[in-house]
N, C-alpha and C positions, 0 to 999 in steps of 0.2 A: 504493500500500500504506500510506505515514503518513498518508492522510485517513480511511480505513478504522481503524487503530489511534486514533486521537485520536475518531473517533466511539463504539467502543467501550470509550473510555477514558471518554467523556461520557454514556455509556449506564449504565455500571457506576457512575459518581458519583450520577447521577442514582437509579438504583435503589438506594444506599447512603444517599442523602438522605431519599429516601422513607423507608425500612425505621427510620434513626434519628428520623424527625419520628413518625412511627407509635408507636413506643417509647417517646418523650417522651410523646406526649399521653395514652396509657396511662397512665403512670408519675404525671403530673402529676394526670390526672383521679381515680385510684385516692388519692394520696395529700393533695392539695389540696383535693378537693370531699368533707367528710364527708356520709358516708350518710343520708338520711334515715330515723329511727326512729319505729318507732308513737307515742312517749309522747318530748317533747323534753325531756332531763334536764336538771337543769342542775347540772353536777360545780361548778361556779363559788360554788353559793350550799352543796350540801351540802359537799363537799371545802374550799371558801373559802371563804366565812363562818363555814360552821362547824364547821370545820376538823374533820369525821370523816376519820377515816384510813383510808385505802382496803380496810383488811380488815373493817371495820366492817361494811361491804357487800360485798365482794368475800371471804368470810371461808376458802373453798375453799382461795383464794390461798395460805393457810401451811400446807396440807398436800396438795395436790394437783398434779397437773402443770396443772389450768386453772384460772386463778382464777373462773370463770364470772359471772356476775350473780346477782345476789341476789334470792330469792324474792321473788313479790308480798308474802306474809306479814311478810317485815323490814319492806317499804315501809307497810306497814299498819298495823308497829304505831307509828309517830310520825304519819301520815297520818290516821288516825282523826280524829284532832284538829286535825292542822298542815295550815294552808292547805288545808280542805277545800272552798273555793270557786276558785280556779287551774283552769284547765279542762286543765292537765294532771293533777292530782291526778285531776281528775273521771273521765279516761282510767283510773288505776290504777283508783278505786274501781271500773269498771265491770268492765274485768278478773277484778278480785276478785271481783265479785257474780255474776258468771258464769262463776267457776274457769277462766276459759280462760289459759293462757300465756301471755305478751307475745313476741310474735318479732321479737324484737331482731337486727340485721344485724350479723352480728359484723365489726369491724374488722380484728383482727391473726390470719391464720392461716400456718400454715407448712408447708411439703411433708409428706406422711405420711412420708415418711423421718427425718424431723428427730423427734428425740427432746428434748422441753423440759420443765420444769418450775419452777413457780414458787417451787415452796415452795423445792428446792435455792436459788436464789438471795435469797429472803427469808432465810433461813438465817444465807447468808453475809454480811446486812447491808444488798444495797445496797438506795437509794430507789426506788417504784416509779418517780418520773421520770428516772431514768436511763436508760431504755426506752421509757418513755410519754410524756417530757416535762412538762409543767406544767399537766396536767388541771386544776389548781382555779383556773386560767385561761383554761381553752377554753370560750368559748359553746357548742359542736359539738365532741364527742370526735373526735379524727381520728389519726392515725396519724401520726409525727413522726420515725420512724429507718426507716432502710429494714426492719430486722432479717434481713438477707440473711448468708450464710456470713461473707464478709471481714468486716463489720461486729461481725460474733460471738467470731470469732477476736481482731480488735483487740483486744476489751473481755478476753476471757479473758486474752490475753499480757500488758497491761499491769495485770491484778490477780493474775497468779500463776497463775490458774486451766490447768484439764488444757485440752488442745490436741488430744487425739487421738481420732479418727475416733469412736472408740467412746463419745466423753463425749456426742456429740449425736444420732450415727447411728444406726439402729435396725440 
């Protein structure tokens, strides 16, 4: 009977090893390997170099619950003239001359249950990198906090903020 338990006991490790290596490489691939986008932006030269402020393009951000992307048209009207040879620019311009969309792979989403908004927290002050980290340092936007429940609750309890069910749940 204890070889039968100790094999069962080695069964269940083993299916417990699996199950967390599975989760890890999930985990890692979703947030270590940014997405490939149609048009490669680069937050490093617009955000850092020169130094626009994330609402500049993201302008949704202070009054909506998504900050979205910013129209071809924003990108167009400095583009016209800036770096119109970049053969990523050349990717906008074509975009634009053919009104199609750019579909962009969005990065950060969150259960439909979850009730967020940006503007409440632009509101309140904090930096976009509090959240998103140091975009006007990333070659590749990628995602840098889990933005999971516990994660959320921390940041709320230690700024004062509400804490209950109804501040985020739908």
């Amino acid at each position: 009977m204890p070889k039968l338990l100790v094999k069962l006991a080695l069964v269940g490790y083993f299916g417990l090893f699996l199950l967390l290596t599975a989760a890890l490489a999930f985990y890692w691939e979703r947030w270590q390997k940014p997405p490939e986008q149609p048009i490669a932006f680069p937050h490093t030269i617009h955000a850092g170099q020169l130094e626009l402020a994330c609402t500049f393009c993201h302008e949704n951000a202070a009054r909506s619950p998504r900050a979205g992307a910013p129209s071809i048209r924003k990108c167009m009207s400095c583009h016209q003239t800036v770096a119109v040879d970049n053969p990523e620019v050349k990717k906008l311009r074509r975009y634009h001359q053919e009104e199609e969309p750019i579909a962009w792979v969005r990065l950060h989403t969150l259960p439909d249950h979850v009730y967020f908004t940006h503007k409440r927290h632009i509101k309140f002050g904090l930096d976009c990198s509090d959240c998103h980290g140091e975009v006007r340092k990333m070659e590749k936007m990628q995602r840098v906090r889990s933005l999971e429940m516990g994660w959320c609750v921390t940041c709320h309890r230690s700024l004062g903020a509400p804490t209950d069910c109804a501040t985020c749940h739908k």
